[in-house]
C-alpha positions as CSV (number, residue, x, y, z in Angstrom):
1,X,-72.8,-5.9,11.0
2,X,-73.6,-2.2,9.4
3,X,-76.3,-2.1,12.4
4,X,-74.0,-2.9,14.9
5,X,-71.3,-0.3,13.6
6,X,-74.2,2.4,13.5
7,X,-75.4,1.7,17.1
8,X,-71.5,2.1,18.1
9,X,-71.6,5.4,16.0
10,X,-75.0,6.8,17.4
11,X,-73.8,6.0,20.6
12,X,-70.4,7.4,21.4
13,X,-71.5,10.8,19.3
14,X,-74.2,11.6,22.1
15,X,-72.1,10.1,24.6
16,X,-68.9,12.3,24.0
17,X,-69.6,14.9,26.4
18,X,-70.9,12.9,29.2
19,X,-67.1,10.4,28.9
20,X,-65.3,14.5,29.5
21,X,-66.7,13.6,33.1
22,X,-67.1,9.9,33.5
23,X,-66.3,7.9,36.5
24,X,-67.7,4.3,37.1
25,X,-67.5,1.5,39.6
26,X,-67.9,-2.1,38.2
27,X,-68.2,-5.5,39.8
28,X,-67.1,-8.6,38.2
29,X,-67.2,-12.6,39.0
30,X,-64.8,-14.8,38.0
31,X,-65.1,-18.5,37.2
32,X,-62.0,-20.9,35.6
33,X,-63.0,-23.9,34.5
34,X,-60.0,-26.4,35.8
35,X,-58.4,-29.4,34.8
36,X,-58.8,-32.2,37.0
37,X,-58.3,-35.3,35.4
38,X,-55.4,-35.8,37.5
39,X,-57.2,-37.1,40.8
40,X,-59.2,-39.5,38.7
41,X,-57.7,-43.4,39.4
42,X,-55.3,-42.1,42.3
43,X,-56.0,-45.0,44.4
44,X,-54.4,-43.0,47.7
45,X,-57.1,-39.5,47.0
46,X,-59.3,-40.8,49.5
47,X,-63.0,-39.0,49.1
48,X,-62.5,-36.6,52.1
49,X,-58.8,-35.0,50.3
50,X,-60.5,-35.1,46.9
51,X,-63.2,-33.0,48.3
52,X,-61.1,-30.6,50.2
53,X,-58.6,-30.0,47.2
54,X,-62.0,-29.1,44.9
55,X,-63.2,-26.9,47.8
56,X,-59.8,-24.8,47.6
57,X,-59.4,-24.9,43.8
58,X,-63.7,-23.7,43.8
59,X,-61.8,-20.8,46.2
60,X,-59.0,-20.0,44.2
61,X,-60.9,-19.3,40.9
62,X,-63.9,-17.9,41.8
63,X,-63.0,-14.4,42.8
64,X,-65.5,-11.2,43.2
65,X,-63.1,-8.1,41.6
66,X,-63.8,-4.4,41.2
67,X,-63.1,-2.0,38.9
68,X,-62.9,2.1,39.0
69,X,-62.7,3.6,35.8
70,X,-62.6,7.1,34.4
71,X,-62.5,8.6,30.7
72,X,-59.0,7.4,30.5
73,X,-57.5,5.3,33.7
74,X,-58.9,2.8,35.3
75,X,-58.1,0.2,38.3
76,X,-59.0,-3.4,39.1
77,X,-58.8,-5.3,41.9
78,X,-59.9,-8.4,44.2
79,X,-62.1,-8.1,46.9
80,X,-60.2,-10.3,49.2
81,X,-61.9,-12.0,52.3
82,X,-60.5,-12.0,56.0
83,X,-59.2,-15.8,56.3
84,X,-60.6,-18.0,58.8
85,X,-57.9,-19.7,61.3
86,X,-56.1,-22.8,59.4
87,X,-56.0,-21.3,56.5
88,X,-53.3,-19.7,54.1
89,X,-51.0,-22.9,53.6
90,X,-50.4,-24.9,50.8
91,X,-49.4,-24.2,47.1
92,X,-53.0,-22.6,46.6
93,X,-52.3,-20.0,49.5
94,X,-48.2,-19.1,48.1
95,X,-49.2,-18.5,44.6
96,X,-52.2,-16.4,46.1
97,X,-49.3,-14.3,47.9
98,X,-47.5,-14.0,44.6
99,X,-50.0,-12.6,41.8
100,X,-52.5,-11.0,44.3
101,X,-52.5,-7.2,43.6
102,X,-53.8,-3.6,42.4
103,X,-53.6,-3.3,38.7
104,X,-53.8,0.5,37.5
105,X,-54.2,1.0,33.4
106,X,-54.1,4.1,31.3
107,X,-55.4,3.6,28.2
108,X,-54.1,6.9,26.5
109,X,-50.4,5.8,27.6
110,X,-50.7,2.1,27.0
111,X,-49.2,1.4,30.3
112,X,-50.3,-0.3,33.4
113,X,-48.8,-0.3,37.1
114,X,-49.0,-3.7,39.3
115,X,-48.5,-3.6,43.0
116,X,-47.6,-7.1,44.6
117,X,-46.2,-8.5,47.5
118,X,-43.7,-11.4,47.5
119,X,-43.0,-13.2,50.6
120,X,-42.7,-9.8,52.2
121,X,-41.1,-7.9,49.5
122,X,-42.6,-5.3,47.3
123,X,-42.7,-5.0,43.6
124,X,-43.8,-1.9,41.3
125,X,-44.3,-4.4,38.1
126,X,-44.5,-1.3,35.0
127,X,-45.0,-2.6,31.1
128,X,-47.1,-1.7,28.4
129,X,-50.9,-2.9,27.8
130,X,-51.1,-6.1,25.6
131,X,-52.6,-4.5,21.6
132,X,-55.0,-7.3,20.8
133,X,-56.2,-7.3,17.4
134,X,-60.0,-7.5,18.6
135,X,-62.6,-8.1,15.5
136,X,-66.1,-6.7,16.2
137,X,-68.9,-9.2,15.0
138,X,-72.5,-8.6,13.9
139,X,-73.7,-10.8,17.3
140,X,-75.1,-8.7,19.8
141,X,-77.3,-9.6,23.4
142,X,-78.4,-8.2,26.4
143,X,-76.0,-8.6,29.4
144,X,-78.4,-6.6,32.5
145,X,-79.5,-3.7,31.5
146,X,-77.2,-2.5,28.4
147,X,-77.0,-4.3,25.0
148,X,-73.4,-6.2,24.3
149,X,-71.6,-6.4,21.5
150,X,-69.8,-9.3,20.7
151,X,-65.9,-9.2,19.7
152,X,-63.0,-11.5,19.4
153,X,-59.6,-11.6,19.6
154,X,-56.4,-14.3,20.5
155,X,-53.6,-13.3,22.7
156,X,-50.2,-15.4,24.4
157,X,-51.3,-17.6,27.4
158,X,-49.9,-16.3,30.5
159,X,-46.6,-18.4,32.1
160,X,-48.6,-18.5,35.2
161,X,-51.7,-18.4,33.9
162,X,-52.9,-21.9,35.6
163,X,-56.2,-21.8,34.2
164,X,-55.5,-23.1,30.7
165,X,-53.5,-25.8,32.0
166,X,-54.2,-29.0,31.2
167,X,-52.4,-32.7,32.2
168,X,-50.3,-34.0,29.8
169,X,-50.9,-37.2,28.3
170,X,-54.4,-37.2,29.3
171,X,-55.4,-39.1,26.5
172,X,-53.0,-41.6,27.4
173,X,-53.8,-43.4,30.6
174,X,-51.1,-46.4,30.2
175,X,-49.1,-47.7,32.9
176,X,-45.9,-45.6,32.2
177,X,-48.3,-42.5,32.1
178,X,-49.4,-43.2,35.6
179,X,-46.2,-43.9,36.9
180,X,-45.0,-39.9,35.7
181,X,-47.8,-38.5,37.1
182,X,-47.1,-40.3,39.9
183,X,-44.1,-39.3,40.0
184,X,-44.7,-35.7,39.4
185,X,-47.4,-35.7,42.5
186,X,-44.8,-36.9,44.7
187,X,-42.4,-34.2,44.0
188,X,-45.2,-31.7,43.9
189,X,-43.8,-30.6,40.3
190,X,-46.7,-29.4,38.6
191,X,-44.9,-28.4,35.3
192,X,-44.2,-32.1,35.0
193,X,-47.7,-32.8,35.0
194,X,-49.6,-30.3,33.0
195,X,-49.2,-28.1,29.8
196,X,-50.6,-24.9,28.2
197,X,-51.6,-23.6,24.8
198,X,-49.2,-21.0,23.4
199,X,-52.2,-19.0,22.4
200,X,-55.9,-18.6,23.7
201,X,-59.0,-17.0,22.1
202,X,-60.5,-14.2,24.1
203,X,-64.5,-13.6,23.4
204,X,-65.4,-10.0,24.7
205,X,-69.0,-8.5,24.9
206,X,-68.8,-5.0,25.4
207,X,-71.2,-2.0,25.4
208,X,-71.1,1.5,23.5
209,X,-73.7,2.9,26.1
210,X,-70.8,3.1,28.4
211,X,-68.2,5.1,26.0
212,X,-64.6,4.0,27.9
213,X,-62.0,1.6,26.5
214,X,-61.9,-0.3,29.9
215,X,-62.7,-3.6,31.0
216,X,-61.4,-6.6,34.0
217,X,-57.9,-7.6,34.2
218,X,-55.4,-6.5,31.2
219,X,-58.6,-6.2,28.9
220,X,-60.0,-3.4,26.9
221,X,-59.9,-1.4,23.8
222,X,-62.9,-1.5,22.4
223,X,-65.3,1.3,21.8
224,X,-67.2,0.8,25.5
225,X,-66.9,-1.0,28.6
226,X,-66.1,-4.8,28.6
227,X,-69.1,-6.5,31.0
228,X,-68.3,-10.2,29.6
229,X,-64.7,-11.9,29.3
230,X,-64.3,-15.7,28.2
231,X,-60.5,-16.4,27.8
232,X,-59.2,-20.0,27.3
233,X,-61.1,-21.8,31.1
234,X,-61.7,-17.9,32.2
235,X,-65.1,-16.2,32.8
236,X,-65.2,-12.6,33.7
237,X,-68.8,-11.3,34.0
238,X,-69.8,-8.2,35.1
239,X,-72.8,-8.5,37.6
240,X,-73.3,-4.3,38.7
241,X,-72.1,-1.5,37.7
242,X,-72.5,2.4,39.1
243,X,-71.7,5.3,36.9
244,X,-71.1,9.1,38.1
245,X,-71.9,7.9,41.9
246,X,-71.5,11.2,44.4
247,X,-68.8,9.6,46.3
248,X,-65.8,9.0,44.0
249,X,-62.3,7.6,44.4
250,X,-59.0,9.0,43.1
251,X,-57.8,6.7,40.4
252,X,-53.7,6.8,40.4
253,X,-51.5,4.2,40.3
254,X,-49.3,2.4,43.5
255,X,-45.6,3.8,44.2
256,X,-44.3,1.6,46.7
257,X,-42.3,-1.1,45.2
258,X,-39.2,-2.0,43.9
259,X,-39.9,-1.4,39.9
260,X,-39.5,-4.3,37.3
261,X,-41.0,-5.4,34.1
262,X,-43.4,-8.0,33.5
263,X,-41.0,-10.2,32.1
264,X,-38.5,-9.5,35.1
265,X,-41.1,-10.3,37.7
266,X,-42.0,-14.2,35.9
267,X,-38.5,-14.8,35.8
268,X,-38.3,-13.7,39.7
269,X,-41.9,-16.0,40.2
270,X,-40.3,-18.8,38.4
271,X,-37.2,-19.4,40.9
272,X,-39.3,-18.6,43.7
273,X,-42.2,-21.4,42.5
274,X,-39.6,-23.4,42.1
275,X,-37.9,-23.1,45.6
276,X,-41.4,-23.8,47.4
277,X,-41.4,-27.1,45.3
278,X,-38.2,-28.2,46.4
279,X,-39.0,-27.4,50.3
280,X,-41.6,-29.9,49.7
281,X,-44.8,-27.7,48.2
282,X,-45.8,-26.6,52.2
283,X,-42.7,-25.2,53.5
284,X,-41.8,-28.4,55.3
285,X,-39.7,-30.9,54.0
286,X,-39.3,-32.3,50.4
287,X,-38.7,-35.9,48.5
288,X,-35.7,-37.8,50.1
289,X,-35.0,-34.7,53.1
């Protein structure tokens, strides 16, 4: 541990005047390891659906994001591919349209700034950056070309954060189980089905030899750039990264947008998620219409 706490010394004192100047671009993959249990023994998930439903799900999670940093701001977000004709329906598609955006951090304010669309509205979503309590352990690896620290931490599971989902009652596969799932499928009300942990562990491996408190999503903090994430089913892994390229972008956060906080916007989410249920989960018609 003294080793590690040395390198991260040795490192950001030679590295102090080269962060004055610092701008970086990093890629990261994503990967969510999701619950599925719930297709197993439904006697009417024919092969074909089962296979399509994976293929969307394999879509939804495995995401290539980018991230622009400098000394002190930073911004993160998806690289989104032109959809082929027939795509864009189903709940996969809406909740897509309802957390996709630009995420904009300042880690000396302790702020970030989230753009996103809603069915056609605009939202400016403004709160502060979550403090984890992260504790740096003696592990270290190589991750490329830079050597990783290893850290941990535990933070609130997201209301929305579908990834740490998992069915309820698994464990129990009686008849009256079946019959609520059943249930639950038909009226497309996924709350009824699955559950979440109040709480997840977060595993960071971040670098010194990159001196900025930055990493993917709401993460960073730590004494260098974040190039691994494991959260609850999450993966975030950096795969390239260019630092002080010739051609840099200004890094400021998006006006446009009716202005809410976090809490404001899941509330919104909710009765919105909850009004595409009741249509029926595809915008046509629901249970008994």
């Amino acid at each position: 541990m003294k080793k590690i706490l040395f390198l991260i010394a040795v490192v950001l004192g030679t590295t102090t005047v080269m962060a004055q100047d610092m701008y970086g671009e990093a890629t990261y993959m994503s990967k969510v390891k999701v619950d599925n249990s719930w297709m197993e023994g439904d006697r009417n998930m024919t092969p074909e659906r089962r296979k399509r439903i994976e293929e969307n799900m394999k879509k939804m999670t495995e995401k290539t994001y980018i991230l622009k940093f400098n000394r002190t701001e930073s911004t993160y977000k998806e690289e989104v591919a032109l959809e082929t004709p027939g795509q864009g329906r189903g709940f996969g598609s809406f909740l897509g349209t309802m957390l996709a955006g630009e995420k904009y951090k300042n880690v000396n304010e302790g702020m970030y700034v989230e753009q996103r669309d809603m069915m056609g509205k605009t939202f400016l979503i403004k709160d502060s950056l979550p403090q984890l309590e992260w504790k740096i352990t003696g592990e270290s690896r190589k991750i490329g070309n830079y050597t990783a620290i290893k850290a941990v931490s535990k933070m609130p599971s997201g209301e929305f954060d579908w990834s740490n989902f998992r069915r309820r009652g698994r464990d129990n596969e009686d008849a009256a189980q079946k019959k609520k799932d059943s249930i639950a499928q038909a009226d497309g009300d996924l709350t009824a089905m699955f559950e979440k942990p109040d709480e997840i562990e977060v595993v960071a491996w971040f670098t010194p030899e990159i001196p900025v408190q930055h990493g993917p999503d709401v993460y960073g903090g730590l004494p260098g750039l974040i190039l691994e994430i494991n959260a609850g089913n999450t993966i975030l892994l950096c795969s390239q990264i260019t630092i002080n390229p010739e051609d840099r972008e200004e890094i400021k956060p998006a006006k446009k947008g009716k202005e809410v906080t976090q809490a404001d916007y899941d509330v919104i989410l909710k009765e919105k998620t909850e009004a595409f249920r009741q249509r029926g989960g595809r915008g046509g018609r629901g249970r008994g219409e």
